[in-house]
Phi, psi and omega in degrees: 000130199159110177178154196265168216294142175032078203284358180256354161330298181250039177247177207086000224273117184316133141066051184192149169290139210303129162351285185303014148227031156279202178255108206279147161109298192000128188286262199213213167031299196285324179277329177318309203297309214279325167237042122247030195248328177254349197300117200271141182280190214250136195252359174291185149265159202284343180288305187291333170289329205271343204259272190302336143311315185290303175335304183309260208251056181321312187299332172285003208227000171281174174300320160295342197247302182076013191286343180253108192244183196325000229229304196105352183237154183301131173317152192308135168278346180277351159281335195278357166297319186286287208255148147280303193299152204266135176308012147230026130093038144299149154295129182246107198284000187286359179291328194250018147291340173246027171239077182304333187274353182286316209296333171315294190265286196307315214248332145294299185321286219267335187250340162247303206286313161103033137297109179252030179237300164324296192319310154321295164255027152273303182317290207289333184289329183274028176255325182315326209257013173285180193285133172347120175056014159355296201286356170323298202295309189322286188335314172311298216267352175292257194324323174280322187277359185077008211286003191271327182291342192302102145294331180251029141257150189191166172299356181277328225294176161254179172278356174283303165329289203291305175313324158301333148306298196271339156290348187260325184252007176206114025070148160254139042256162164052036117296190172339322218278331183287322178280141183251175162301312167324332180294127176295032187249326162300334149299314160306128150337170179263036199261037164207174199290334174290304181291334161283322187301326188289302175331327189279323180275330150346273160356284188314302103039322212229353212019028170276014182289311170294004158278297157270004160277014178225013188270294176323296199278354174220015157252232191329300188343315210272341200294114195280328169340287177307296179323303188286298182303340190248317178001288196293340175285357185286135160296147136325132180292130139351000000 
């Protein structure tokens, strides 16, 4: 079993390039990088688009998300090749405007309603129904980042909560608050503790660390499957 995380996750993806000329297997993070690295600008008007995005994704056009802002159009997306994290070094959550197939599970479920256990078994179920043995890699990246071991994320957590975690376990320099899509460790699979770690921050970054560290902890975590194969590869938590 071996192929990378949730490969149907992102496809279709609003304003991005079509599914069908992406790279088959590209993982959870790693299908983020590779399109917004690929992503064409938008052929609507901005009146039309701006209409039909609010239609989509109400939740997404508030004050917490902010994707349509005072412009009527989405924010640039080219700091976020560099940076993700907001310049005073926040999760932005605004990084999850150009993910349309996303907008259902991370950022309704986990991020507005704040079910990360719902959130959990969405994530896992399309990853079952992702390319033959899709979920190898997610198991990878639960177990190389330590996240089964994680006591201070639960279903309970909040994104203040996930953000204290993620300054305790990536740090800057060359923590959460500094990666962007554009870094090239995103391009790799998660299949080591360096190539996961970069994912986690990412996560952190999208302010989705705690979505999929309870994504982790009540799937693969439980898993005997998993436990043996990926197990003996885990870090310590942070």
């Amino acid at each position: 079993m071996s192929s990378w995380m949730m490969r149907n996750l992102f496809l279709a993806l609003l304003l991005l390039v079509p599914a069908t000329s992406q790279p088959e297997g590209l993982g959870f993070v790693q299908r983020a990088a590779y399109e917004m690295r690929a992503k064409q600008p938008p052929t609507a008007s901005t009146q039309t688009f701006g209409e039909v995005f609010c239609s989509q994704a109400p939740w997404l056009c508030s004050s917490t998300f902010d994707c349509l802002n005072s412009t009527g159009a989405l924010p640039a997306e080219e700091t976020l090749r560099a940076r993700i994290a907001t310049s005073s070094g926040q999760p932005n959550l605004q990084s999850w405007c150009y993910f349309q197939v996303r907008w259902d599970t991370i950022v309704k479920s986990c991020l507005v309603d704040q079910d990360l256990s719902l959130t959990a078994r969405q994530l896992f179920h399309q990853a079952l129904q992702a390319h033959p043995a899709g979920e190898d890699n997610d198991a990878q990246y639960c177990f190389l980042n330590g996240l089964c071991e994680e006591q201070g994320i639960s279903p309970a957590s909040t994104l203040e909560d996930a953000t204290a975690v993620c300054d305790r376990r990536y740090p800057e320099p060359n923590g959460w608050k500094s990666i962007g899509f554009a870094d090239p460790a995103l391009q790799q699979p998660p299949t080591t503790v360096p190539l996961a770690e970069t994912y986690a921050k990412s996560a952190c970054a999208q302010g989705s660390f705690h979505c999929m560290a309870v994504y982790c902890q009540e799937t693969y975590c439980k898993m005997d499957e998993y436990r043996q194969k990926f197990g003996q590869g885990t870090q310590e938590t942070l």
